[in-house]
MILO-600529 format. One record per residue (C-alpha): residue number from 1; x, y, z. Coordinates in steps of 0.02 Angstrom, whole numbers. Example, Ala and Ser with C-alpha at 12.3 -4.5 7.8 and 13.67 -1.06 7.14 Angstrom:
! MILO-600529
nr|u|v|w
1|615|-225|390
2|684|-53|357
! end
This chain:
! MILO-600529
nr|u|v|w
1|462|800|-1677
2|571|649|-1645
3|616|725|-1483
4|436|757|-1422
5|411|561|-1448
6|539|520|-1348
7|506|626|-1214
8|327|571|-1194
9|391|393|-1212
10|505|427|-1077
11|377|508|-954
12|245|370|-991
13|406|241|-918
14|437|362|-768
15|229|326|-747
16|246|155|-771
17|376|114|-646
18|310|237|-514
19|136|167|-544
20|231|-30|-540
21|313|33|-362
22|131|83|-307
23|55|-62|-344
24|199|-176|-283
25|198|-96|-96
26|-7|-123|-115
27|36|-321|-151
28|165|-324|-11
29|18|-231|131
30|-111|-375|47
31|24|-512|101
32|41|-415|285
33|-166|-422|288
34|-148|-625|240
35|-22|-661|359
36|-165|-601|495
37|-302|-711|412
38|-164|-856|420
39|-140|-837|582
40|-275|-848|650
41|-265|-1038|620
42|-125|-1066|746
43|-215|-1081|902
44|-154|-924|990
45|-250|-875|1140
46|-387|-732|1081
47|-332|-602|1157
48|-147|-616|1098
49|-226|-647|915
50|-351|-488|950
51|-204|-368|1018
52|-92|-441|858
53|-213|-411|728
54|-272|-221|786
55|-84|-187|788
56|-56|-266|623
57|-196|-183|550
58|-162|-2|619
59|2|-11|543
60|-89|-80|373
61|-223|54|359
62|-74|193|376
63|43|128|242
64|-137|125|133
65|-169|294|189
66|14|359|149
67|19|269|-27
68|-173|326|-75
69|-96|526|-11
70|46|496|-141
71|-46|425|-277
72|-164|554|-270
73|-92|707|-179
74|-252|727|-67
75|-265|681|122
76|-471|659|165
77|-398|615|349
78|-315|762|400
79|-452|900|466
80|-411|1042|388
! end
């Protein structure tokens, strides 16, 4: 039984750190989203803030969409 212990111990770590990754790349896209709120306070014409931030936010909404895919194994985008 010592054995089945470990190994549960040991697949509740594999969890953890996948789970850690997960959340850390979600912390690193909610610094990307910031970084668009901040600069908005530099006085860029409109447009060039406008183009920036649909960019920006394109690329943010995939990496959300690829991580929620993994974490979960289902894709509501894709028509099937």
């Amino acid at each position: 039984m010592g054995n089945r212990n470990s190994l549960g111990t040991e697949r509740s770590k594999q969890v953890s750190d996948s789970s850690r990754e997960l959340w850390e790349q979600v912390g690193q896209l909610a610094d990307r989203a910031d970084n668009f709120c901040c600069a908005s306070l530099l006085g860029l014409p409109a447009k060039v803030h406008a183009e920036q931030l649909a960019l920006g936010m394109a690329d943010i909404r995939d990496a959300l969409r690829a991580l929620y895919i993994e974490a979960t194994g289902d894709d509501p985008w894709t028509d099937e």
